[in-house]
N, C-alpha and C positions, 0 to 999 in steps of 0.2 A: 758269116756276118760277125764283126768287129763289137765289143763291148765301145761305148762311148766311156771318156774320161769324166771326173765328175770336176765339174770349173765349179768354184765359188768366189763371187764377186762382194768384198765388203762394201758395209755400208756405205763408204765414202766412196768405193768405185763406182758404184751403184748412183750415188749422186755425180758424181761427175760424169758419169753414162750419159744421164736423163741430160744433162748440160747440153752437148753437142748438137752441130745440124743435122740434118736430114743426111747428110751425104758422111758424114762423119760418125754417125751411128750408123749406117752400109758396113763402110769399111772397118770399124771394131767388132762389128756383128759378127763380118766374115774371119776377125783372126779368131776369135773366140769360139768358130765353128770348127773352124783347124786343129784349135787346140785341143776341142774335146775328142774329135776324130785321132787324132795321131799323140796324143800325150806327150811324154817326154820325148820322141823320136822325133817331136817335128824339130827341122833345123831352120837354117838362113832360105831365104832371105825373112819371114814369117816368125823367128824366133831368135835370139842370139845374147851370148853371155853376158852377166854385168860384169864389167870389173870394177874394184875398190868395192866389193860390198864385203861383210864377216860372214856373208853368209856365200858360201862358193858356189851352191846350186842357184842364189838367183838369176833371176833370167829377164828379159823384156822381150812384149808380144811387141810386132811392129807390123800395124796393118799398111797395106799396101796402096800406095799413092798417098802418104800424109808422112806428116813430120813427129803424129801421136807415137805416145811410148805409154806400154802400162807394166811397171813390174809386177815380176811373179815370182812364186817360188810352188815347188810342189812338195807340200808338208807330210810327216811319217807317214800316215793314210796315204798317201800317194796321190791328194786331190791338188789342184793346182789351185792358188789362192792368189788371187787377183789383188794386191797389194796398192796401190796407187797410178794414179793416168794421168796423163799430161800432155800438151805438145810442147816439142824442144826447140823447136822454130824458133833460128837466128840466138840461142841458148847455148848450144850441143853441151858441152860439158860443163857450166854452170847449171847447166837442169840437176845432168847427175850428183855434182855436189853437193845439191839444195836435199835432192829426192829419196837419192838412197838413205839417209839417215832416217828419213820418216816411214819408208818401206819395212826397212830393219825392226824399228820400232812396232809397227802394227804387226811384222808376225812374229816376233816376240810375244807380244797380248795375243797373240790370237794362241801360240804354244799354252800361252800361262792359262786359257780359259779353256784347254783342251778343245780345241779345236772347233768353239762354235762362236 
């Protein structure tokens, strides 16, 4: 038996959670199961690198059947920190221009508050 990973969803993921449908809460449910199951190991299609962030380890989940993105990053502790969520729909790379900046930011604050 496998330890599970520990996910922490900030606040504001937490409120953009609660935002979604029915079917759109399913399928973040499910990456966020994935990711505590298999932590940093899980790969594509379910996980995959950002580019243009400062920070090299972030990552975005990418649940399946939707155009949703939530970055992440997994901070010293090793927890993976649910950074911000969105869909990119009809966006793709104006999303990430807008987004990663604000990701960046939250775990920064989140570094500077050790980590709670």
């Amino acid at each position: 038996m496998s330890t599970a990973w520990t996910v922490i969803l900030l606040e504001e993921v937490e409120r953009w959670y609660f935002s979604l449908d029915a079917d759109e809460i399913a399928s973040v449910t499910g990456a966020i199961d994935l990711l505590e199951l298999e932590g940093p190991t899980l790969g594509r299609p379910a996980v995959d690198r950002v580019k243009g962030s400062k920070f090299h380890s972030m990552k975005e989940l990418r649940p399946a059947g939707t155009s949703i993105r939530i970055l992440f990053i997994f901070d010293p502790e090793r927890q993976a920190i649910l950074l911000l969520g969105g869909d990119k729909a009809g966006n793709w790379k104006a999303w990430y221009d807008r987004n990663i900046p604000i990701a960046e930011q939250r775990y920064e604050d989140w570094l500077d508050m050790g980590g709670e």
